[in-house]
N, C-alpha and C positions, 0 to 999 in steps of 0.2 A: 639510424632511427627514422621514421617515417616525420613525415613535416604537417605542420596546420598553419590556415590563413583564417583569421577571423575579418568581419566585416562590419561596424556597428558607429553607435554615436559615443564620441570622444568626449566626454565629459570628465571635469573633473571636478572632484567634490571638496568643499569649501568646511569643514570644522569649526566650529568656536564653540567654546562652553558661555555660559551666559551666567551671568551672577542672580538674574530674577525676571519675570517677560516684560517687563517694559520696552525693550528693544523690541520685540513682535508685537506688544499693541501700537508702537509706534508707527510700524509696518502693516499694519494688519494683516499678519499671519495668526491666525486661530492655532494654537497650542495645540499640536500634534498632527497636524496637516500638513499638507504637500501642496505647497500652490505655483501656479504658474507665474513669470512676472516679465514685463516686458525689457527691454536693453535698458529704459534711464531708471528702472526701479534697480534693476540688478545693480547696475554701476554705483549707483547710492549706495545700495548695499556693502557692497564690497570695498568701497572706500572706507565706510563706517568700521566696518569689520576688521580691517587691517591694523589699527593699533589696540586693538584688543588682544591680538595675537592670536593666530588662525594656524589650523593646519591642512597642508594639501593632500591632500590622495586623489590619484590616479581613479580614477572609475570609469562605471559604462559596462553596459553587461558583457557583450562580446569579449571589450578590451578584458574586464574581469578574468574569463577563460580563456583568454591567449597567455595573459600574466600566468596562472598558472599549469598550462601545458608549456611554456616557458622555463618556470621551476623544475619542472618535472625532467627537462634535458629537450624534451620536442622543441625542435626548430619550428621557429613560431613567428607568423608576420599577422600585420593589419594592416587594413583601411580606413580612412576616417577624416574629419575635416575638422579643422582648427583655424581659429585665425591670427592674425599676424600682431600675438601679445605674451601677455608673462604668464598669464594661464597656459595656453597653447606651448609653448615655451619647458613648462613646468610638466605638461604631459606627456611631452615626446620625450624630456630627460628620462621620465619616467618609465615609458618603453625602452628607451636606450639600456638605460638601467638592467634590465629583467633582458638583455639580447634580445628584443623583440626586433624583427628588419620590419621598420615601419613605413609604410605609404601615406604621410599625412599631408593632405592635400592645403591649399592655404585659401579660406574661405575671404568674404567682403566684411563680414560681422566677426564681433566678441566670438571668444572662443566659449563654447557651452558650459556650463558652470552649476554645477547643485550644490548650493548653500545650505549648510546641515546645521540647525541650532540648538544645542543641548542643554537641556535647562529641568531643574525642579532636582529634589532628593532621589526620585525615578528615574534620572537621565533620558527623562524624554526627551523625542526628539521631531524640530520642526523643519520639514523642509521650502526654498523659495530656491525654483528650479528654473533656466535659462538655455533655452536648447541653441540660441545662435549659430555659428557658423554650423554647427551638425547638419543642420536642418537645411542646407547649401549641396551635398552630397547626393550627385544625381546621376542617372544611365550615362549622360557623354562622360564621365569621368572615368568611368573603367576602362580600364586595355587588358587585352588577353595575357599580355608577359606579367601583371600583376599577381595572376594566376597561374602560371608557369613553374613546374618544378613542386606542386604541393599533392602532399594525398590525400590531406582533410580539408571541409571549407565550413568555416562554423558563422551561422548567422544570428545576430539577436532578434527578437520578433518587434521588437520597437519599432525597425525600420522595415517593418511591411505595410507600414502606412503607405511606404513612395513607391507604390505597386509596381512603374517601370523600372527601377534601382533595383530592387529586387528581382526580377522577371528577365533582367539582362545579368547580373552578377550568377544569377546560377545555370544560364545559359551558357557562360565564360568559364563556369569554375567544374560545368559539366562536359565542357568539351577540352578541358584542362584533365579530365579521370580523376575529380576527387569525390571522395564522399563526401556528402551533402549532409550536414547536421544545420538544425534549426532548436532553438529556444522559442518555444511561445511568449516566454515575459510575460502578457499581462492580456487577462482577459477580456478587458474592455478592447482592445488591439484586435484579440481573437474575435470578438461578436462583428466589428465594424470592419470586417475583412476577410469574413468566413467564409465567402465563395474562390475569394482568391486564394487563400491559404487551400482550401483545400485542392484546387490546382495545381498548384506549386510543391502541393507536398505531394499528389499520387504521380506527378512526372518527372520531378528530379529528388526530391527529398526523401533520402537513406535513416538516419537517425532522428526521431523527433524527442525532444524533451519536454513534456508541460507539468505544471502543477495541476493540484484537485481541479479548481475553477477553470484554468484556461482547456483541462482537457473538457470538462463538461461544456464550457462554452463553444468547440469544436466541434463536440459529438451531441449533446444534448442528454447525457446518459450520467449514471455514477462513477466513482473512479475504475471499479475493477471492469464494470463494460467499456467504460469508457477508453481503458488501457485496449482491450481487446479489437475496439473499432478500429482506433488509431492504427492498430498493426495490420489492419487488412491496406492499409495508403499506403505502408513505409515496410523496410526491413526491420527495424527495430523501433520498438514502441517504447519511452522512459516516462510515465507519472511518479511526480514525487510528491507523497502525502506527509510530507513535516515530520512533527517527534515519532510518529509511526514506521518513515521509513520508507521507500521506494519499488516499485513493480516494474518488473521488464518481460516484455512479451516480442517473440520472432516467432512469426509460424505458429507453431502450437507450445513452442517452447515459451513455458512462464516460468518467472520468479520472484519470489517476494522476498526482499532483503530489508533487513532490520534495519533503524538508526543506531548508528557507531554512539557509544555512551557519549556525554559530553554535556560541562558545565554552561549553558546557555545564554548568552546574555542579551544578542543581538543576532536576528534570523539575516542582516543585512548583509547581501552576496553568498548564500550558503546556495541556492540552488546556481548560479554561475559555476559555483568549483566546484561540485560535483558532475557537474557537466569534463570541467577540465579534467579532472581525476577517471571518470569514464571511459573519454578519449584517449584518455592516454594509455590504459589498461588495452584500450578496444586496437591500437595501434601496435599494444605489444604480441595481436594475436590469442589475447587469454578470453575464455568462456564468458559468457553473459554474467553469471551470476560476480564472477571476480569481478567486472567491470563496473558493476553495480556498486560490490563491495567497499571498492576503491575511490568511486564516488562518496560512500557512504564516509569512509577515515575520512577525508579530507574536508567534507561538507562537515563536518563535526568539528572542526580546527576552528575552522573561519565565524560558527558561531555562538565559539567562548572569546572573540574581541569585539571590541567596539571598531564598526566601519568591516569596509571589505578585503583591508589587508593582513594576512594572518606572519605574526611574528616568529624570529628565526625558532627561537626552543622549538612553538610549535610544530614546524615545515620538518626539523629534525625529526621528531618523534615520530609527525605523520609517514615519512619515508620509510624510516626504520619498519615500523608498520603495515606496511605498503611492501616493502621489500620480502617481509616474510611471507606476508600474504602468497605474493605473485610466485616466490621459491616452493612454499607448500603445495601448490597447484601447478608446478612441472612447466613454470615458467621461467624467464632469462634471466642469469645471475644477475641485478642493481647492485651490488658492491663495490 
C-alpha cells in the first residue's frame, strides 16, 4: 500500500466541561471564542484545569489526516515539534498509538496546546489556544531521509505562515516523488499569504483542498468558479461546501458529491478527514468521484462526535462502507 507523511503543528487539545462561565470570566475568554494566550496564561490555565478533570486529544490539522490515513492501513509518518513535557509526551503516545512513524522534533517552549472549554445546555465551546513549541519548526530542521520512502506528502495551510518551512519541505518532498497535497485551513492564512500560496501550489502542489472562504480568498471568485480556478494551478482541485457537500475538478473532469447522511453535532476536524478518506481512496487508484465519496463517509463520522476523534463503532461502520463502496466501483478487495 502506497505511504503518506504529513507535516504540521503538533498540538494537542485540552477538554473540560465546565459547570457555568465563571472560569472564562475569570480568564477572560468571551464565550464562544478562540483566543490566543501567551505561555504564563496557558500554564495557569492548565494547572487550573487539571483537577477538574480534562481530557486529552491528539490534534492539529495535518496530524488530524495522518491519524486517519493511519486507520485506514496507509503507512503513515509526521513532522512536528513538541517540547520536552507531559503534553508533548501525551501526543507522541498518541501517534504511537494509531502506527504513526513519527519525527517529533524537541522544541525550547511548552508543547502547543488548545484548551477547549465546554459549557452551557448548547455545549458550547471556548477556545484559549498556545502554539509553543509548534511555532519552533523551521527549514534547518528538515533532511531529505525524513521524506524518503513516501508517495504522499500532506501539508496543513496553518504552517504557510513560515514561508521558508514550507518552500524547503516541498522542495524535499518533491524531489522525494511524492504527491503534493496541501489543506488551506483557514482563510485569513490564505489572504495573508496569497502570493505565496499561489506559488507553491502552481510549481509543486498536486492536490489542493479548501473550504467555500479559503477558496474565494485564493481566487476571489464563488465556490463553483472558484473550484474551477483552482484546477487550472493544481491537478486536482477539492472545495468542500459543508451540509452540501464537496466538488472535484481535474481538467475538465467535474464532480459534485453529496454529503454522506449524518447526525451532526460538531463540524470540528470534519474537513481534515475527509481529506484522509480521499487520500486514501486516491492511493488506492479509484476515480475522483469515489475519492470524493470516501471523503464524504468518513467526514460524516467524525461530525456526529464531540472533538476530532471518531469512535470505534463509528470507524467500523465507516469501513464497512468504504469497503463496499470501493468493491462496487472495481476496486481492491478491504476484506
Amino acid at each position: 500500500m502506497k505511504s503518506i507523511l504529513g507535516i504540521g503543528n503538533a498540538l494537542t487539545d485540552i477538554l473540560a466541561v465546565l459547570p457555568d462561565d465563571s472560569f472564562l470570566h475569570e480568564y477572560h475568554l468571551p464565550k464562544g471564542s478562540m483566543q490566543w494566550v501567551d505561555k504564563e496564561t496557558s500554564d495557569k490555565i492548565f494547572e487550573r484545569l487539571k483537577p477538574l478533570g480534562v481530557q486529552y486529544v491528539a490534534g492539529g490539522s495535518a496530524a488530524n489526516t495522518i491519524t486517519g490515513t493511519a486507520i485506514f492501513g496507509m503507512p503513515s509518518g509526521f513532522i512536528g515539534k513538541i517540547g520536552n513535557d507531559e503534553v508533548g509526551a501525551l501526543f507522541s503516545s498518541d501517534q504511537a498509538q494509531y502506527g504513526i512513524r513519527s519525527t517529533l522534533l524537541k522544541g525550547r517552549d511548552s508543547s502547543g496546546r488548545a484548551m477547549v472549554f465546554i459549557s452551557g445546555t448548547n455545549a458550547e465551546r471556548t477556545f484559549a489556544n498556545y502554539m509553543g513549541a509548534t511555532l519552533e519548526l523551521g527549514p534547518d530542521d528538515l533532511k531529505p531521509e525524513y521524506f524518503s520512502g513516501y508517495d504522499y506528502f500532506h501539508i496543513e495551510g496553518y504552517l504557510v505562515q513560515n514561508q521558508a518551512l514550507i518552500r524547503k519541505a516541498v522542495e524535499m518532498a518533491r524531489n522525494a516523488g511524492c504527491i503534493i497535497s496541501i489543506d488551506m485551513a483557514s482563510y485569513n492564512v490564505v489572504e495573508s499569504n496569497n502570493a505565496f500560496l499561489h506559488d507553491i501550489v502552481d510549481k509543486y502542489v498536486d492536490i489542493v483542498f479548501a473550504n467555500e472562504t479559503e477558496a474565494k480568498a485564493f481566487t476571489k471568485m464563488e465556490p463553483r468558479a472558484a473550484l474551477e480556478e483552482i484546477s487550472h494551478h493544481c491537478s486536482i482541485a477539492v472545495v468542500k461546501t459543508g451540509k452540501t457537500g464537496s466538488m472535484i475538478q481535474s481538467g475538465n473532469e467535474f464532480h459534485s458529491i453529496d454529503a454522506w447522511p449524518a447526525n451532526a453535532i460538531d463540524a470540528t476536524g470534519a474537513g481534515d478527514t475527509y481529506a484522509a478518506g480521499f487520500l486514501y481512496a486516491h492511493s488506492l487508484g479509484m476515480p475522483l468521484r469515489v475519492c470524493g465519496e470516501v471523503g464524504s463517509i468518513i467526514a460524516a463520522k467524525v461530525v456526529e462526535v464531540i472533538g476530532s476523534k471518531i469512535d470505534i463503532p463509528r470507524w467500523k461502520k465507516a469501513k464497512a462502507e468504504i469497503r463496499a463502496l470501493i468493491a462496487a466501483n472495481g476496486g481492491p478487495d478491504l476484506s
